[in-house]
N, C-alpha and C positions, 0 to 999 in steps of 0.2 A: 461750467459744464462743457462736454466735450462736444462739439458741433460737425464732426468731420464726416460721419457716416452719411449727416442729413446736406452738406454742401457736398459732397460727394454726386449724392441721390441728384439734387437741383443741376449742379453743371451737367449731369447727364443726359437732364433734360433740357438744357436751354442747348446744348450742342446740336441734340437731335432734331430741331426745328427749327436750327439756322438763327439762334441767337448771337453765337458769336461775332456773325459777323458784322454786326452791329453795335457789339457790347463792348465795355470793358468791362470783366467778369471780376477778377480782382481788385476792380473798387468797389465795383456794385457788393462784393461778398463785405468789405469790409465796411463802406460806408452803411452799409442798408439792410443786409441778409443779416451778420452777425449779428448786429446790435440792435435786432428786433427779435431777433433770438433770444438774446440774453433780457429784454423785456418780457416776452413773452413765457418763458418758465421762468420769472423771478416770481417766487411764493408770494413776494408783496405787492405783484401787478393785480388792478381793478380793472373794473369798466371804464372810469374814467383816466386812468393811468393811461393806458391802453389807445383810446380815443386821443389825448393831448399830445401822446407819441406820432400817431399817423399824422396829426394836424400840422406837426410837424417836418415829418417824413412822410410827405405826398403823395410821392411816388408807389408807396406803396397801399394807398386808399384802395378798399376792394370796389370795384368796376364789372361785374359778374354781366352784368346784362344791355346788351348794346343794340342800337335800334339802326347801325347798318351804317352813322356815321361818328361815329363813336363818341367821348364826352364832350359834350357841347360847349364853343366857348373856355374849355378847362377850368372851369370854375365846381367848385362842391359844397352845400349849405352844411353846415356844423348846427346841430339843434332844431331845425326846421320844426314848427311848430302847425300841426294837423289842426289842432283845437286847444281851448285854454288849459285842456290838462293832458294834452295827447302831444308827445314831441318824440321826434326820431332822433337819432344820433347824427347819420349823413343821410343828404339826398342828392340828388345829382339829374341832369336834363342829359336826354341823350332822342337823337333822330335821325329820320332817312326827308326825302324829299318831300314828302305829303307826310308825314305824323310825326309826334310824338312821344317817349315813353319818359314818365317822370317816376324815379326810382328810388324806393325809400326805403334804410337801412335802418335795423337794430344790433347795436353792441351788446354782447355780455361777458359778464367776466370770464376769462379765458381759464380760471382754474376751476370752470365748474363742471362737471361732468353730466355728459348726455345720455347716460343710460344709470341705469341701476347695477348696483354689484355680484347681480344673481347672472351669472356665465352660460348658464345653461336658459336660462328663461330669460333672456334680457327685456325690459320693459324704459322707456322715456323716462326721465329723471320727474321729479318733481320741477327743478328750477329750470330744465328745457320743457317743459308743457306750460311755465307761467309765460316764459319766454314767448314762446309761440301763441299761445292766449294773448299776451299784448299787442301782438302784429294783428290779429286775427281782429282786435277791438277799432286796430286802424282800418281796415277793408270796412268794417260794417258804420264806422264813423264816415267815411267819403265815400261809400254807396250811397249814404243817406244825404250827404253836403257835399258835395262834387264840386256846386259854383262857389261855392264859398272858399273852397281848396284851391280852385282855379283863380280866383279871383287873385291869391296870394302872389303867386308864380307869373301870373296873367305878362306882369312888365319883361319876364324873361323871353316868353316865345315869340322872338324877333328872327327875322324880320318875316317870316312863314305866318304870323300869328297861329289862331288857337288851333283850327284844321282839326284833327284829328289827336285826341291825347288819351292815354292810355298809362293807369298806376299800376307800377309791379313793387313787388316786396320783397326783401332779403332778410334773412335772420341770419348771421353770424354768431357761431357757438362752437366751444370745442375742436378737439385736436384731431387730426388725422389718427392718431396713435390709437385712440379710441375706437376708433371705429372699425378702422382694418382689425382690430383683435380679434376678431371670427366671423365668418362669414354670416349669420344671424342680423350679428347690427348693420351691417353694410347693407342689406339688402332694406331693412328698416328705415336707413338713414334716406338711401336711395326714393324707396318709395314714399315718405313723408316729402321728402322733398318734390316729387310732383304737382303736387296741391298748387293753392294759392301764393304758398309764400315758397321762393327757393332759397335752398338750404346751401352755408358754408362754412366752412372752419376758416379756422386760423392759419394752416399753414399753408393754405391755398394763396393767400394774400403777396406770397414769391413766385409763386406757380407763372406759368403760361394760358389759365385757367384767368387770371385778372388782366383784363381787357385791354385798360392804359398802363399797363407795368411800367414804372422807371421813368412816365409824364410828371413832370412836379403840376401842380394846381394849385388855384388860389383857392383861398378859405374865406366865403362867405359866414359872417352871423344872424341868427333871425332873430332880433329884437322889435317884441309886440309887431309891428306893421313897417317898420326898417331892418331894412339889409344890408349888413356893415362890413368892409373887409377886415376881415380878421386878421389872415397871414399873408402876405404877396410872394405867390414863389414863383410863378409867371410872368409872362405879357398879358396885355388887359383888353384882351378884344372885347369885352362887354364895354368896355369907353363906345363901342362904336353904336351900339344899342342904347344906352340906359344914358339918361341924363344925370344931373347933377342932383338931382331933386327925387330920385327913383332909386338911389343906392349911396349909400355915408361912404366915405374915403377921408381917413386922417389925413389931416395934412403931413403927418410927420413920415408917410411914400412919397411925399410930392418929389425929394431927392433924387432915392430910387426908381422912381418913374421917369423922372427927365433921364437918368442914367440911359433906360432902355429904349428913348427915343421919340417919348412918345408928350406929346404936348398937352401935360395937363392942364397948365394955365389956360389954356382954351375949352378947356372941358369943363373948367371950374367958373367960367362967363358963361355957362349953359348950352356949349355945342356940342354936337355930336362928333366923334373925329370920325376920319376918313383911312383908310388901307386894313392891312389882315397883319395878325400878331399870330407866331406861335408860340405853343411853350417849350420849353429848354429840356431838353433829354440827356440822360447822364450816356455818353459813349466813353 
């Protein structure tokens, strides 16, 4: 597929805001922009297609919603599990000084469409109302079990503890192209997205629109009552939070980890480390 018009559109936009000067645009287009491109309109991308991509490709996880200090830690749960039958795709911790907002994501298949095919009357699709029906099962599941949700996450909100915490909700669905096709759905799109849950596409996920663009992050797993590192594509400042006994780490980062400095064997006797890690930004 020809991608020129829509990298055209993007540099446009990343100039206008002073991304330049921070970027290199011609790898970020070919490392990251193209080849999630060519994922995302390949006819045979899923939800999970889709998902194992960004798990991979970090930087581009959507980050929609920021609570004034952006992703916490850079760390993002892969599967986060609400209840025994209730599980998100990503969640991620994000805060300011006194609170914080714990934000939970739904994937869906990016070739599904959000509206109906009637132009003139457009109306929500079926598989965008289930979609949104399933987020909506999340808000009414942790209105009702809050401690129980908290309880989960509880080892993350360090060193601030609980304070003030606050769930918000993202549905990710559909393309840009859909939407803008007449003013009707735009305005639909807009105003469903006020609600409880906010609303995003796909091609927002390049945008200036996603919060930590171009941050790699680590990939947490949530299995039953452990939290495993998935992918390492960062520094591990939760070493300086979580013990040994509060989050699984293969040994087989112990390598990579000493590469970037950082003394696991001491983390793995049950200590806490000591200094600040960032994570690695493509310039």
């Amino acid at each position: 597929m020809d991608f020129s018009e829509e990298i055209k559109r993007i540099s446009e936009e990343y100039e206008s805001i002073g991304y330049y000067k921070s970027l290199d645009f011609e790898k970020v287009k070919n490392e990251l922009i193209i080849p999630y491109l060519k994922v995302l309109y390949n006819p045979a991308t899923n939800e999970q297609t889709i998902q194992e991509w960004l798990e991979q490709h970090t930087e581009l996880i959507p980050m929609p919603i920021d609570n004034g200090h952006g992703l916490y830690l850079e760390f993002v749960i892969s599967k986060f599990k609400i209840g025994n039958y209730l599980i998100t795709d990503f969640a991620y911790l994000t805060k300011n000084s006194d609170s914080w907002k714990f934000v939970l994501i739904e994937l869906e298949n990016p070739r599904y469409s959000i509206f109906t095919k009637n132009e003139k009357n457009p109306k929500f699709s079926e598989k965008f109302n289930k979609a949104y029906d399933q987020v909506s099962n999340w808000i009414g599941y942790i209105n009702e079990n809050k401690n129980e949700v908290v309880k989960n996450i509880e080892r993350f909100l360090r060193p601030m503890g609980i304070k003030k915490l606050e769930f918000n909700y993202v549905l990710l669905f559909g393309n840009r192209e859909e939407i803008q096709s007449n003013h009707r759905k735009q305005d639909m799109w807009v105003e469903k997205g006020k609600g409880d849950i906010k609303l995003i596409h796909y091609n927002s996920l390049y945008t200036s629109s996603n919060l930590d663009l171009f941050i790699e992050k680590d990939i947490l797993s949530h299995e039953a009552d452990t939290f495993k590192l998935k992918y390492l594509h960062s520094i591990l400042g939760l070493l300086k939070y979580l013990k040994n006994d509060e989050i699984f780490i293969d040994k087989k980062f112990d390598t990579i980890i000493r590469d970037m400095g950082i003394d696991i064997d001491t983390w793995r006797k049950g200590h806490l480390l000591s200094g600040t890690w960032r994570a690695g930004k493509m310039v």
